[in-house]
N, C-alpha and C positions, 0 to 999 in steps of 0.2 A: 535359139537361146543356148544351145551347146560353146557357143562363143566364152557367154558371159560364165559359165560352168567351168568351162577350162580356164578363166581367165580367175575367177575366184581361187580354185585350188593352185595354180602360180602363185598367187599373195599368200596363201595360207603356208606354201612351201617356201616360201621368201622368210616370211615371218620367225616359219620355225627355227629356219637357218641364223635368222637373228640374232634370237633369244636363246644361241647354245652356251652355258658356262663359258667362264672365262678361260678355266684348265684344260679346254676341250676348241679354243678355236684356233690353236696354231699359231705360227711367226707371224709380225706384223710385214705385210706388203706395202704400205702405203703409209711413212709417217707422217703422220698431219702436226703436231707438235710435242714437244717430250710429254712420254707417259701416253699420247693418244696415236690411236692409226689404224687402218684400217688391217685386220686380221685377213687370215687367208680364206677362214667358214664367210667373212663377209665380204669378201670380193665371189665367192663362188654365190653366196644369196644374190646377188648382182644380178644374175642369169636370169632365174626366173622370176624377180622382179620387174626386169627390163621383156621381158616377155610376154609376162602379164600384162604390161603398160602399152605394150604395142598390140595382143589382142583386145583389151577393152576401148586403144582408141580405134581402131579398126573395123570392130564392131559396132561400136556408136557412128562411125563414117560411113558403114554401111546403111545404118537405117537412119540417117538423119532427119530423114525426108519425114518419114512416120512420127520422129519425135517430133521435130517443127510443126506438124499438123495437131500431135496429141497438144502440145506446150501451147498451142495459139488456143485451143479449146477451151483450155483449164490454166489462165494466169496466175491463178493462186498457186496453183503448185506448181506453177515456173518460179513468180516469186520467193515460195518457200525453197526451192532448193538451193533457188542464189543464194537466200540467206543463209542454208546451214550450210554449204560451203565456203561463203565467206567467213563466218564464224569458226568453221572447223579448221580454213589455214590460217586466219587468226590467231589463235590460240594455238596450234603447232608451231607457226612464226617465233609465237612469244615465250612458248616452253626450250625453241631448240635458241633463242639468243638468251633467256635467262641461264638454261643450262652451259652453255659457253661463254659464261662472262661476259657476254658483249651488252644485254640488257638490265645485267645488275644495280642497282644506285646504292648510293650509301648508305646504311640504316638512320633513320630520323629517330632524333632526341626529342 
């Protein structure tokens, strides 16, 4: 389980890299369109983002075998967690295209 432990503190380290001020993350590297792009703190969050992502799939590819026997055991909680992952990139889907204008509508009269 040292896996999952290191792979947590990556996201937490991702995270914080995230959410540093704006006066505090530096030249944009990557413009993505006027006013937006990606800064330099969030190209270096990149890192261990992308490494946390690669030990938690790593980890789970490891014990696969164990989870496919716990998950055939207990369907309800296969099925619940399909569901709150569906639900959960649902609703990330839906916040990052409302956020960028792409799922906005017109306001109804």
């Amino acid at each position: 389980m040292r896996w999952l432990l290191g792979c947590g503190s990556l996201f937490v380290l991702a995270l914080l890299l995230f959410v540093v001020p704006a006066g505090l993350e530096g030249p944009v590297l990557v413009p993505i369109s006027p006013g937006h792009g990606l800064s330099l703190v969030d190209v270096v969050a990149l890192a261990p983002l992308l490494a946390g992502t690669g030990l938690l799939a790593g980890g789970l590819w490891g014990r696969r075998q164990v989870l496919a026997d716990d998950l055939t055991r207990r369907p309800g909680v296969a099925w619940a967690g399909a569901f709150a992952t569906g639900l959960g990139l649902g609703c990330w889907s839906r916040r990052c295209s409302s956020s960028s204008g792409g799922g906005r509508s017109a306001p109804r009269r």
